[in-house]
C-alpha positions in Angstrom: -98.1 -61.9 -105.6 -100.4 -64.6 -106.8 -102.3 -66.9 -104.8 -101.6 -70.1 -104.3 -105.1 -71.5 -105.9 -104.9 -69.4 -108.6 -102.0 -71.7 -110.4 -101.2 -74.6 -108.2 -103.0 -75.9 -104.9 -100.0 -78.0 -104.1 -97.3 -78.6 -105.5 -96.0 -82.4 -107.2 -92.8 -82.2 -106.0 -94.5 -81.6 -102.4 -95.2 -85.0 -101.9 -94.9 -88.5 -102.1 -96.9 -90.2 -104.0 -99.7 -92.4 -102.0 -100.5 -95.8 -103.1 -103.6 -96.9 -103.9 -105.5 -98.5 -101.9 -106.1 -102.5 -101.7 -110.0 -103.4 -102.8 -110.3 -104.6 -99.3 -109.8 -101.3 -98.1 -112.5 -98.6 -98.6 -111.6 -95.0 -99.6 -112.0 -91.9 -97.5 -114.0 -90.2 -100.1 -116.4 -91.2 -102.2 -115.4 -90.2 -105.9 -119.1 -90.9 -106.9 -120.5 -88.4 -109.3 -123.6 -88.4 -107.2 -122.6 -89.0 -103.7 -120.3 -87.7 -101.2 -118.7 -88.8 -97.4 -120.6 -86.6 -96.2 -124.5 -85.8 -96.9 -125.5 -82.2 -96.7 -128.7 -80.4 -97.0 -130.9 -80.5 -100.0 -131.0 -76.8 -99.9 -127.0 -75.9 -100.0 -126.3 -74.4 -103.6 -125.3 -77.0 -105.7 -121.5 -78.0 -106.1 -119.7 -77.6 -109.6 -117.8 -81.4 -110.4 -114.4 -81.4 -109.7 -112.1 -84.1 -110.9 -109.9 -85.3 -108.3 -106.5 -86.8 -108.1 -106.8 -90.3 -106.8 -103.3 -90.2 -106.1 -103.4 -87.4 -103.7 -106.9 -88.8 -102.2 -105.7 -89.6 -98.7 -103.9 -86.5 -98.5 -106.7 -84.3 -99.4 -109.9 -85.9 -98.7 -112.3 -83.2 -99.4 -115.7 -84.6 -97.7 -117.2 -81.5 -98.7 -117.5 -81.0 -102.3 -120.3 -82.8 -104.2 -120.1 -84.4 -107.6 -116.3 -85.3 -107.5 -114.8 -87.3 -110.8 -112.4 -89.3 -111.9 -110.1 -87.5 -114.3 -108.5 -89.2 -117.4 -105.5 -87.0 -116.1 -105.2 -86.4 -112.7 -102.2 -84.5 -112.6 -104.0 -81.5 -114.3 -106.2 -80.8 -111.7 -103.2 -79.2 -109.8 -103.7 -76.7 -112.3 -106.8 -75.7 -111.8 -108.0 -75.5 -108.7 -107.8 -75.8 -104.9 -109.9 -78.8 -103.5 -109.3 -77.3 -99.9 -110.4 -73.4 -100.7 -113.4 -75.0 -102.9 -114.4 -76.4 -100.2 -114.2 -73.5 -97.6 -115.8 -71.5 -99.9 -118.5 -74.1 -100.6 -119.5 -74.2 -96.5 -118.9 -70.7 -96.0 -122.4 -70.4 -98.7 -124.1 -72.7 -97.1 -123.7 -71.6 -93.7 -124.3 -67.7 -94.9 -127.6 -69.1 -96.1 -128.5 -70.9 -93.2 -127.4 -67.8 -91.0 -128.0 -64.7 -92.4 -126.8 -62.6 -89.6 -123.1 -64.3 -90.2 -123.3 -63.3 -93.9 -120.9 -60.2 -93.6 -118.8 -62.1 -91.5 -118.2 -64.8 -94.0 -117.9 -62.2 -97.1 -115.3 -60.6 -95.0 -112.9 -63.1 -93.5 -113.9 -65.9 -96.6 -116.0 -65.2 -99.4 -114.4 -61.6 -100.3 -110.8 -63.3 -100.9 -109.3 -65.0 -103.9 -107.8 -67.9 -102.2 -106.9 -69.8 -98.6 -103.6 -67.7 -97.5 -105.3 -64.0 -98.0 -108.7 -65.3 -95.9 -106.0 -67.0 -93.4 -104.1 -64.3 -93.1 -106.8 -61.9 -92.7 -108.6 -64.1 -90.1 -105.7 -64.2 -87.9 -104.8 -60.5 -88.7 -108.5 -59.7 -87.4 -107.9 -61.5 -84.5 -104.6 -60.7 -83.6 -105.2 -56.3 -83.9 -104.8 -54.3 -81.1 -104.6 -50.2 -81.1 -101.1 -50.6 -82.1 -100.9 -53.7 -84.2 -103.2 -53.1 -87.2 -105.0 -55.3 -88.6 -104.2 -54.2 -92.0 -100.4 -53.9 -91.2 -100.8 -57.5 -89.5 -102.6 -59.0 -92.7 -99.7 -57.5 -94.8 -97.3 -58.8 -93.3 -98.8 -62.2 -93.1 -99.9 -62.2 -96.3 -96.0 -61.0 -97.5 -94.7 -64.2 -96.2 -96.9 -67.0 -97.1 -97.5 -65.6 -100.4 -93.9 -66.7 -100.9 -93.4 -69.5 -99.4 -94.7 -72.6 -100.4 -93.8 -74.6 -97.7 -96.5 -73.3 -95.3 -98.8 -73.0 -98.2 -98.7 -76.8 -98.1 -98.7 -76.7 -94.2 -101.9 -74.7 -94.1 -104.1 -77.3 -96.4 -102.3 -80.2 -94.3 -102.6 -78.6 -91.1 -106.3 -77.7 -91.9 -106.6 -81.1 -93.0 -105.5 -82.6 -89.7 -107.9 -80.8 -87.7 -111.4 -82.2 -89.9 -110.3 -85.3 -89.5 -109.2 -85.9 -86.1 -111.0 -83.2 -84.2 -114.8 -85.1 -83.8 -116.0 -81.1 -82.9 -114.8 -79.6 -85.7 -117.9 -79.8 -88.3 -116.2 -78.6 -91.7 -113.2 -76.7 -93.4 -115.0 -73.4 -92.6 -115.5 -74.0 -88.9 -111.0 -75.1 -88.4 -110.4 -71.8 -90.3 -112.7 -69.7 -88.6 -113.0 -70.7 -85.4 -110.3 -72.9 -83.8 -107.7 -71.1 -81.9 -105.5 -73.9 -82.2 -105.1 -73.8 -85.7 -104.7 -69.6 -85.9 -101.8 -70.3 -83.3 -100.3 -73.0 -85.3 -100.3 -70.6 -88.7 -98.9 -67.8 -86.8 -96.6 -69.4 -85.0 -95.6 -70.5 -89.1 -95.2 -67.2 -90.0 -93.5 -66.0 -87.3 -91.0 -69.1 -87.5 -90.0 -67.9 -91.1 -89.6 -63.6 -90.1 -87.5 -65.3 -87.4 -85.2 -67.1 -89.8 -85.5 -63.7 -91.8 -83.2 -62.2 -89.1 -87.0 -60.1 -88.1 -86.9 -61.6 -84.6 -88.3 -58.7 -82.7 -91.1 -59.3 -84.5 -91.3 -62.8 -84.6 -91.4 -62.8 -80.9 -93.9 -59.8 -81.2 -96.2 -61.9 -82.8 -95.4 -65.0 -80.1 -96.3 -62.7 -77.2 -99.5 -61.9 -79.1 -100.9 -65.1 -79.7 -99.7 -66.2 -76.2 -102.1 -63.3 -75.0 -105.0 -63.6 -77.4 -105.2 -67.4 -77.9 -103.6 -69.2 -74.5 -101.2 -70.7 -76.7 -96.7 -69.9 -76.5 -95.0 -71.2 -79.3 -91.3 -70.4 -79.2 -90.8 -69.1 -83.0 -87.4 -70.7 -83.5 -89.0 -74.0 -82.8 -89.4 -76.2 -85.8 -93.3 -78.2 -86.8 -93.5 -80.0 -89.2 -97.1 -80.3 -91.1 -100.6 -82.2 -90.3 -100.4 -80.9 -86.9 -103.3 -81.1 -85.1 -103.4 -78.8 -81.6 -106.8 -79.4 -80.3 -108.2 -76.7 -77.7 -104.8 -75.4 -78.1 -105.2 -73.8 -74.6 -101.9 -73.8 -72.5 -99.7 -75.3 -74.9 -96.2 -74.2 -74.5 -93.4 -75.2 -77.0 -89.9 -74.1 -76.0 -87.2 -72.5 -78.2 -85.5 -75.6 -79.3 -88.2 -78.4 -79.6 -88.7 -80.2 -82.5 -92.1 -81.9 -83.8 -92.6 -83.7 -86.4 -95.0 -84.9 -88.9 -98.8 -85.8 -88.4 -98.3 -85.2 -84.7 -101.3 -84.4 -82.3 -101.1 -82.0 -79.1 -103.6 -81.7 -76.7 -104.7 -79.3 -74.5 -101.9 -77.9 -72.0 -99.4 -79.7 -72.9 -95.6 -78.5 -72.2 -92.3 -79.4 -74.5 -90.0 -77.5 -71.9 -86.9 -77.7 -70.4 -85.4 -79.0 -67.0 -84.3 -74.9 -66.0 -80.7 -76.5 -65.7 -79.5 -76.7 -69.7 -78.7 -73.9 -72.0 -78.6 -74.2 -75.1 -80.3 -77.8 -76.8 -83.0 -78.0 -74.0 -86.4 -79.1 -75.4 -87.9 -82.3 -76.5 -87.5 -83.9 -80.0 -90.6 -85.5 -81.1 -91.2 -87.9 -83.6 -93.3 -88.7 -86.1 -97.2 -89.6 -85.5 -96.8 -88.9 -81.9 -100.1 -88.4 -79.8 -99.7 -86.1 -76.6 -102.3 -86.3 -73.9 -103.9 -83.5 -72.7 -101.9 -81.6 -69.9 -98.7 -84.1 -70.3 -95.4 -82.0 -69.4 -92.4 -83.5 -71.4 -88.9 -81.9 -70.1 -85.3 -81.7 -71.5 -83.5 -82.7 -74.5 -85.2 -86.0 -74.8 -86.7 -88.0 -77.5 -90.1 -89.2 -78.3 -90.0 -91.8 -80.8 -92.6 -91.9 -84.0 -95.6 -92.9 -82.7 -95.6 -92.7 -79.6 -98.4 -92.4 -77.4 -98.5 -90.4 -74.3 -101.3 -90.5 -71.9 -102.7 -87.2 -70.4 -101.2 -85.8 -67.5 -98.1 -87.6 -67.8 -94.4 -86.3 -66.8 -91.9 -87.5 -69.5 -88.2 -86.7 -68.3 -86.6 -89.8 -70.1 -86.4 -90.9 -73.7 -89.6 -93.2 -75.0 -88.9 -95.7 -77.4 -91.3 -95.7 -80.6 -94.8 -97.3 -80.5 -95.0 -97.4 -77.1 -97.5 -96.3 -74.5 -96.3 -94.2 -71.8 -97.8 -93.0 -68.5 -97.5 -91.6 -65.2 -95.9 -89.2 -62.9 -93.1 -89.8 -63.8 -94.0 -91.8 -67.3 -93.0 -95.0 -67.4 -93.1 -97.1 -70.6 -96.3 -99.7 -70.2 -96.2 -101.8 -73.3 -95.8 -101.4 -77.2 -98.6 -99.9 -79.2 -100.6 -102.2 -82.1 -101.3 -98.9 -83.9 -98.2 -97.7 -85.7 -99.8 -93.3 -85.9 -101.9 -93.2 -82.9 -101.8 -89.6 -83.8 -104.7 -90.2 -86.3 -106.6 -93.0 -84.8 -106.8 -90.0 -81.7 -107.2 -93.0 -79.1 -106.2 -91.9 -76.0 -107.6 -94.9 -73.8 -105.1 -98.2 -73.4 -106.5 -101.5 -72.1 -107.0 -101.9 -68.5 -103.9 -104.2 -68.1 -101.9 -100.8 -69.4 -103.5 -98.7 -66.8 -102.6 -101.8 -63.8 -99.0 -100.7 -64.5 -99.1 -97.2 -64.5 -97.3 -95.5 -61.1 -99.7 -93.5 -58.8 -96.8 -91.3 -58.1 -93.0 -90.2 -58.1 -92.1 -91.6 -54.7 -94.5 -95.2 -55.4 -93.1 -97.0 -57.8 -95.8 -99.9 -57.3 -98.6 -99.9 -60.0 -102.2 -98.7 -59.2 -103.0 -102.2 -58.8 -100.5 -103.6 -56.1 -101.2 -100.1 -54.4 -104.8 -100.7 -54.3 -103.9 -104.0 -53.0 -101.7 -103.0 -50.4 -104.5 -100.7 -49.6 -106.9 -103.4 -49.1 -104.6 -105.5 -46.9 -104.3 -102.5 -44.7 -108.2 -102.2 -44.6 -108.9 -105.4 -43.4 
Protein backbone atom coordinates (compact mmCIF):
# COMPACT_ATOMS: atom_id res chain seq x y z
CA UNK A 1 0.00 0.00 0.00
CA UNK A 2 1.28 3.25 -1.07
CA UNK A 3 0.65 6.46 0.41
CA UNK A 4 -1.27 8.83 -0.84
CA UNK A 5 1.62 11.65 -1.22
CA UNK A 6 3.89 9.39 -2.57
CA UNK A 7 1.97 9.52 -6.27
CA UNK A 8 -0.97 11.83 -6.06
CA UNK A 9 -2.12 14.30 -3.17
CA UNK A 10 -5.52 14.52 -4.70
CA UNK A 11 -6.87 13.42 -7.24
CA UNK A 12 -8.31 15.57 -10.66
CA UNK A 13 -11.19 13.88 -10.94
CA UNK A 14 -11.79 14.80 -7.17
CA UNK A 15 -12.86 18.15 -7.87
CA UNK A 16 -14.33 20.81 -9.60
CA UNK A 17 -12.36 22.99 -11.02
CA UNK A 18 -12.27 26.63 -9.07
CA UNK A 19 -12.34 29.70 -11.06
CA UNK A 20 -10.02 32.22 -10.88
CA UNK A 21 -10.34 34.89 -9.12
CA UNK A 22 -11.56 38.56 -10.31
CA UNK A 23 -8.44 41.24 -9.93
CA UNK A 24 -10.67 42.82 -7.49
CA UNK A 25 -10.49 40.03 -5.37
CA UNK A 26 -7.25 39.15 -3.46
CA UNK A 27 -5.96 35.51 -3.19
CA UNK A 28 -5.79 33.47 -0.02
CA UNK A 29 -2.13 32.83 -0.53
CA UNK A 30 0.41 34.64 -1.70
CA UNK A 31 2.21 32.69 -4.60
CA UNK A 32 5.22 35.20 -4.17
CA UNK A 33 8.60 33.46 -4.47
CA UNK A 34 9.61 35.43 -1.45
CA UNK A 35 6.66 35.93 0.66
CA UNK A 36 4.01 33.91 2.23
CA UNK A 37 0.21 34.52 4.18
CA UNK A 38 1.74 33.93 6.92
CA UNK A 39 5.31 35.27 8.32
CA UNK A 40 7.22 32.87 10.41
CA UNK A 41 10.42 33.01 12.28
CA UNK A 42 13.67 33.82 10.74
CA UNK A 43 15.09 30.88 12.39
CA UNK A 44 12.59 27.94 11.04
CA UNK A 45 14.68 25.78 8.43
CA UNK A 46 14.18 27.09 5.19
CA UNK A 47 11.28 25.80 2.91
CA UNK A 48 12.13 24.04 -0.61
CA UNK A 49 9.80 25.99 -3.57
CA UNK A 50 6.95 24.29 -4.49
CA UNK A 51 4.95 25.11 -7.56
CA UNK A 52 1.43 25.32 -6.88
CA UNK A 53 -1.69 24.83 -8.81
CA UNK A 54 -3.56 28.07 -9.06
CA UNK A 55 -6.47 26.20 -9.97
CA UNK A 56 -6.79 24.20 -6.79
CA UNK A 57 -5.62 27.49 -4.68
CA UNK A 58 -8.81 28.00 -2.71
CA UNK A 59 -9.01 24.49 -2.07
CA UNK A 60 -5.67 24.10 -0.66
CA UNK A 61 -4.34 27.27 0.63
CA UNK A 62 -1.16 26.18 2.20
CA UNK A 63 -0.22 29.42 4.42
CA UNK A 64 2.61 27.49 5.60
CA UNK A 65 5.02 26.71 2.97
CA UNK A 66 7.50 29.43 1.90
CA UNK A 67 8.72 30.18 -1.61
CA UNK A 68 5.61 28.92 -3.55
CA UNK A 69 5.67 29.27 -7.59
CA UNK A 70 3.80 29.48 -10.38
CA UNK A 71 4.19 26.37 -12.53
CA UNK A 72 4.20 26.46 -16.43
CA UNK A 73 2.07 23.20 -15.70
CA UNK A 74 0.09 23.09 -12.91
CA UNK A 75 -1.46 19.93 -13.25
CA UNK A 76 1.97 18.09 -12.62
CA UNK A 77 2.35 19.17 -9.27
CA UNK A 78 -0.37 16.43 -8.42
CA UNK A 79 2.39 14.26 -9.12
CA UNK A 80 4.75 15.22 -7.00
CA UNK A 81 3.90 16.15 -3.96
CA UNK A 82 1.42 16.82 -1.04
CA UNK A 83 1.02 20.67 -0.29
CA UNK A 84 -0.93 19.58 2.98
CA UNK A 85 1.77 16.84 4.39
CA UNK A 86 4.68 19.44 3.24
CA UNK A 87 3.29 21.53 5.25
CA UNK A 88 2.76 19.44 8.49
CA UNK A 89 5.91 18.29 8.15
CA UNK A 90 7.42 21.77 7.66
CA UNK A 91 5.66 22.98 11.33
CA UNK A 92 6.32 19.86 12.93
CA UNK A 93 10.45 21.07 12.39
CA UNK A 94 9.94 24.15 13.36
CA UNK A 95 8.13 23.50 16.47
CA UNK A 96 10.72 20.45 17.32
CA UNK A 97 13.20 23.21 17.22
CA UNK A 98 11.56 25.58 19.15
CA UNK A 99 10.57 22.76 21.77
CA UNK A 100 13.00 20.30 22.16
CA UNK A 101 11.30 18.29 24.76
CA UNK A 102 8.36 17.63 22.01
CA UNK A 103 10.98 16.39 19.52
CA UNK A 104 10.21 12.59 20.10
CA UNK A 105 6.80 13.36 20.09
CA UNK A 106 6.82 14.90 16.74
CA UNK A 107 9.33 12.09 15.18
CA UNK A 108 6.82 9.73 16.43
CA UNK A 109 3.29 10.67 15.57
CA UNK A 110 4.72 13.07 12.29
CA UNK A 111 8.14 13.24 11.19
CA UNK A 112 8.86 9.31 11.34
CA UNK A 113 5.94 8.59 8.65
CA UNK A 114 5.94 8.83 4.90
CA UNK A 115 2.81 10.67 4.35
CA UNK A 116 -0.67 12.27 6.09
CA UNK A 117 -2.89 8.91 6.42
CA UNK A 118 0.03 6.69 8.33
CA UNK A 119 0.78 9.90 10.88
CA UNK A 120 -3.22 10.17 11.07
CA UNK A 121 -3.78 6.96 11.59
CA UNK A 122 -1.16 6.58 14.11
CA UNK A 123 -2.17 9.71 16.01
CA UNK A 124 -5.57 8.52 16.50
CA UNK A 125 -4.40 4.83 17.08
CA UNK A 126 -2.17 6.34 19.98
CA UNK A 127 -4.92 7.98 21.32
CA UNK A 128 -7.56 5.64 21.01
CA UNK A 129 -5.37 2.31 22.79
CA UNK A 130 -6.48 0.80 25.78
CA UNK A 131 -5.13 -2.70 27.32
CA UNK A 132 -7.24 -4.45 24.88
CA UNK A 133 -7.38 -2.20 21.85
CA UNK A 134 -3.74 -1.93 20.64
CA UNK A 135 -2.35 0.68 19.36
CA UNK A 136 -0.62 -1.21 16.79
CA UNK A 137 -3.76 -3.37 15.87
CA UNK A 138 -5.72 0.15 15.94
CA UNK A 139 -3.15 1.80 13.53
CA UNK A 140 -3.53 -1.24 11.21
CA UNK A 141 -6.58 -1.32 10.85
CA UNK A 142 -6.86 2.42 10.27
CA UNK A 143 -4.17 2.53 8.14
CA UNK A 144 -5.87 -0.72 6.00
CA UNK A 145 -8.86 1.38 5.20
CA UNK A 146 -7.77 4.81 4.23
CA UNK A 147 -4.88 3.46 2.35
CA UNK A 148 -7.58 2.37 0.05
CA UNK A 149 -9.88 4.67 -0.12
CA UNK A 150 -9.48 7.80 -1.66
CA UNK A 151 -12.46 9.28 -0.75
CA UNK A 152 -11.42 10.05 2.84
CA UNK A 153 -7.92 10.59 1.62
CA UNK A 154 -9.43 13.77 0.08
CA UNK A 155 -11.69 14.18 3.34
CA UNK A 156 -8.72 14.30 5.54
CA UNK A 157 -6.70 17.30 3.62
CA UNK A 158 -10.28 19.05 3.28
CA UNK A 159 -11.35 18.30 6.63
CA UNK A 160 -7.86 19.52 7.98
CA UNK A 161 -8.29 22.30 5.81
CA UNK A 162 -11.52 23.44 7.28
CA UNK A 163 -10.27 23.50 10.73
CA UNK A 164 -6.92 26.23 9.84
CA UNK A 165 -9.16 28.33 8.44
CA UNK A 166 -12.16 28.71 10.45
CA UNK A 167 -10.90 27.73 13.85
CA UNK A 168 -9.09 31.35 14.93
CA UNK A 169 -7.25 28.83 17.92
CA UNK A 170 -6.01 26.55 15.72
CA UNK A 171 -2.26 27.97 14.88
CA UNK A 172 -1.15 25.59 11.96
CA UNK A 173 -1.59 22.14 10.10
CA UNK A 174 0.48 20.50 12.86
CA UNK A 175 -1.52 21.75 15.77
CA UNK A 176 -5.52 20.33 13.88
CA UNK A 177 -3.63 17.02 13.37
CA UNK A 178 -2.19 16.78 16.67
CA UNK A 179 -4.13 18.19 18.94
CA UNK A 180 -7.87 18.83 18.11
CA UNK A 181 -10.16 16.24 19.32
CA UNK A 182 -12.63 17.34 16.96
CA UNK A 183 -10.83 16.53 14.00
CA UNK A 184 -9.51 12.79 15.46
CA UNK A 185 -13.38 12.21 16.04
CA UNK A 186 -14.33 13.32 12.64
CA UNK A 187 -11.38 10.81 10.93
CA UNK A 188 -12.51 8.04 13.01
CA UNK A 189 -15.83 8.34 12.76
CA UNK A 190 -14.55 8.13 8.63
CA UNK A 191 -13.17 5.04 9.13
CA UNK A 192 -15.55 3.54 11.08
CA UNK A 193 -18.36 4.68 8.55
CA UNK A 194 -16.52 2.68 5.77
CA UNK A 195 -15.80 -0.99 8.15
CA UNK A 196 -19.55 -0.33 8.71
CA UNK A 197 -20.49 -0.43 5.07
CA UNK A 198 -17.86 -3.31 4.98
CA UNK A 199 -20.56 -5.43 6.86
CA UNK A 200 -17.53 -5.01 10.15
CA UNK A 201 -20.21 -3.29 12.30
CA UNK A 202 -19.25 -4.67 15.64
CA UNK A 203 -16.38 -2.89 15.07
CA UNK A 204 -17.46 0.12 13.62
CA UNK A 205 -19.50 0.66 16.66
CA UNK A 206 -16.41 -0.56 18.73
CA UNK A 207 -14.62 2.26 17.56
CA UNK A 208 -17.92 4.78 18.10
CA UNK A 209 -18.05 3.78 21.70
CA UNK A 210 -14.30 4.60 21.91
CA UNK A 211 -14.16 7.83 20.72
CA UNK A 212 -17.44 8.66 22.55
CA UNK A 213 -15.35 7.72 25.77
CA UNK A 214 -11.94 9.21 24.87
CA UNK A 215 -12.98 12.39 23.01
CA UNK A 216 -16.70 13.43 24.28
CA UNK A 217 -17.72 13.13 20.93
CA UNK A 218 -20.83 10.04 19.51
CA UNK A 219 -20.93 9.85 16.00
CA UNK A 220 -23.38 7.13 14.77
CA UNK A 221 -21.08 5.22 12.05
CA UNK A 222 -23.83 4.72 9.55
CA UNK A 223 -24.33 8.36 9.45
CA UNK A 224 -23.15 10.01 6.28
CA UNK A 225 -20.46 13.69 6.33
CA UNK A 226 -19.58 14.84 3.68
CA UNK A 227 -15.94 16.79 3.64
CA UNK A 228 -14.62 20.38 4.89
CA UNK A 229 -16.25 19.62 8.14
CA UNK A 230 -15.20 21.67 10.76
CA UNK A 231 -16.35 20.30 14.53
CA UNK A 232 -14.86 22.85 16.79
CA UNK A 233 -14.31 21.67 20.57
CA UNK A 234 -16.03 18.82 19.34
CA UNK A 235 -17.21 18.15 22.98
CA UNK A 236 -20.84 16.69 23.23
CA UNK A 237 -21.55 16.39 19.82
CA UNK A 238 -23.94 13.62 19.09
CA UNK A 239 -24.91 12.65 15.52
CA UNK A 240 -27.56 9.96 15.23
CA UNK A 241 -27.73 6.87 13.00
CA UNK A 242 -29.46 8.40 10.06
CA UNK A 243 -28.43 12.09 9.85
CA UNK A 244 -26.95 13.43 6.98
CA UNK A 245 -24.46 16.49 6.69
CA UNK A 246 -23.20 17.86 4.02
CA UNK A 247 -20.49 19.81 2.57
CA UNK A 248 -18.35 22.67 4.24
CA UNK A 249 -20.61 22.44 7.18
CA UNK A 250 -19.55 23.73 10.71
CA UNK A 251 -20.62 22.13 14.24
CA UNK A 252 -20.08 23.57 17.38
CA UNK A 253 -19.61 22.46 20.56
CA UNK A 254 -22.56 20.17 21.98
CA UNK A 255 -24.57 20.19 19.50
CA UNK A 256 -27.30 17.27 18.94
CA UNK A 257 -28.70 15.87 15.32
CA UNK A 258 -31.18 13.45 17.20
CA UNK A 259 -34.40 12.13 16.92
CA UNK A 260 -37.90 12.93 18.48
CA UNK A 261 -37.76 9.05 20.60
CA UNK A 262 -41.13 8.47 18.58
CA UNK A 263 -39.80 7.47 14.83
CA UNK A 264 -38.00 4.37 13.81
CA UNK A 265 -36.41 4.09 11.15
CA UNK A 266 -35.49 7.77 9.00
CA UNK A 267 -35.27 9.79 12.24
CA UNK A 268 -32.41 12.31 12.11
CA UNK A 269 -31.82 15.66 10.59
CA UNK A 270 -30.66 16.28 6.89
CA UNK A 271 -28.46 19.05 6.71
CA UNK A 272 -27.40 21.02 3.92
CA UNK A 273 -24.70 22.45 2.49
CA UNK A 274 -22.56 25.34 4.25
CA UNK A 275 -24.69 25.07 7.30
CA UNK A 276 -23.26 26.76 10.55
CA UNK A 277 -24.60 25.09 13.93
CA UNK A 278 -24.30 27.10 17.11
CA UNK A 279 -22.85 25.76 19.92
CA UNK A 280 -25.20 23.57 22.16
CA UNK A 281 -28.19 23.82 19.40
CA UNK A 282 -30.38 20.46 19.62
CA UNK A 283 -31.96 19.82 16.12
CA UNK A 284 -34.65 16.76 16.31
CA UNK A 285 -36.38 14.47 13.68
CA UNK A 286 -36.29 13.87 10.15
CA UNK A 287 -36.17 17.50 9.28
CA UNK A 288 -34.21 19.59 6.86
CA UNK A 289 -31.80 22.25 7.22
CA UNK A 290 -31.35 24.05 4.04
CA UNK A 291 -27.63 25.03 2.55
CA UNK A 292 -26.60 27.61 4.47
CA UNK A 293 -28.30 27.99 7.01
CA UNK A 294 -27.39 29.51 10.16
CA UNK A 295 -28.44 28.35 13.50
CA UNK A 296 -27.79 30.35 16.55
CA UNK A 297 -26.47 28.57 19.72
CA UNK A 298 -28.66 26.98 21.99
CA UNK A 299 -31.43 26.79 19.69
CA UNK A 300 -34.16 23.82 19.45
CA UNK A 301 -34.95 23.08 15.76
CA UNK A 302 -37.98 20.68 15.48
CA UNK A 303 -39.28 22.06 11.97
CA UNK A 304 -37.69 22.32 8.62
CA UNK A 305 -35.51 25.84 7.93
CA UNK A 306 -35.59 27.19 4.70
CA UNK A 307 -31.96 27.98 3.17
CA UNK A 308 -30.02 31.17 4.06
CA UNK A 309 -31.95 31.85 6.79
CA UNK A 310 -31.18 32.70 10.49
CA UNK A 311 -32.86 30.71 13.01
CA UNK A 312 -33.23 31.02 16.79
CA UNK A 313 -34.82 30.17 19.88
CA UNK A 314 -36.50 27.64 22.01
CA UNK A 315 -38.17 26.47 19.82
CA UNK A 316 -36.24 28.14 16.57
CA UNK A 317 -38.14 30.22 14.74
CA UNK A 318 -36.95 31.60 11.35
CA UNK A 319 -35.80 35.47 11.99
CA UNK A 320 -34.84 36.71 8.57
CA UNK A 321 -32.73 35.64 5.41
CA UNK A 322 -29.02 35.61 5.68
CA UNK A 323 -26.77 38.15 3.13
CA UNK A 324 -23.98 35.56 3.45
CA UNK A 325 -24.72 32.65 1.14
CA UNK A 326 -21.80 29.81 3.47
CA UNK A 327 -22.02 31.26 6.89
CA UNK A 328 -20.21 28.10 7.55
CA UNK A 329 -16.87 29.80 6.59
CA UNK A 330 -17.41 33.30 7.40
CA UNK A 331 -17.94 31.37 11.20
CA UNK A 332 -20.29 34.50 12.22
CA UNK A 333 -22.33 33.50 14.79
CA UNK A 334 -23.74 37.02 15.88
CA UNK A 335 -27.02 38.54 13.73
CA UNK A 336 -27.94 42.22 14.00
CA UNK A 337 -29.89 43.35 16.95
CA UNK A 338 -33.18 43.60 15.03
CA UNK A 339 -32.56 39.55 14.50
CA UNK A 340 -32.22 39.06 18.15
CA UNK A 341 -35.70 41.57 18.91
CA UNK A 342 -37.51 38.54 17.24
CA UNK A 343 -36.16 35.76 18.70
CA UNK A 344 -38.80 33.92 21.45
CA UNK A 345 -37.61 33.86 25.16
CA UNK A 346 -39.28 30.54 25.42
CA UNK A 347 -41.65 27.63 24.22
CA UNK A 348 -44.80 28.75 25.98
CA UNK A 349 -44.01 32.91 24.98
CA UNK A 350 -44.33 33.34 21.68
CA UNK A 351 -43.72 37.29 22.03
CA UNK A 352 -40.09 38.43 21.02
CA UNK A 353 -37.53 39.47 23.68
CA UNK A 354 -38.47 42.89 22.97
CA UNK A 355 -42.34 43.01 23.41
CA UNK A 356 -41.55 40.78 26.53
CA UNK A 357 -39.16 43.21 27.93
CA UNK A 358 -41.79 45.69 27.18
CA UNK A 359 -44.53 43.99 28.81
CA UNK A 360 -42.14 43.71 31.60
CA UNK A 361 -41.67 47.37 31.90
CA UNK A 362 -45.36 48.15 31.81
CA UNK A 363 -45.72 45.85 34.67
CA UNK A 364 -42.89 47.71 36.58
CA UNK A 365 -44.22 50.89 36.45
Amino acid sequence: MACLSQHTWIHPNMISPSPSPSPSQSPRVSLSTTTTATETDEHDPPCPSIPYPTHLERVFPVYAIKGLTLDANPASVLDRTDPIWVAVTHEAKSEAEKEPILSSFLYASILSHDCLEQALAFVVADRLQNPTLLATQLMDIFCNVIMHDKGIQRSIRLDLQAFKDRDPACLSYCSALLYTKGYHSLQVYRIAHALWHQGRKVLALALQSRVSEVFGVDIHPAAKIGEGILLDHGTGIVIGETAIIGNRVSVMHGVTLGGTGKEIGDRHPKVGDGALIGASATILGNIRIGEGVMIAAGSLVLKEVPPHSVVAGTPAKVLGRLHDNVPSLTMKHDATIDFFADVPTNSKDDKPNGAHNLDRNNVNT
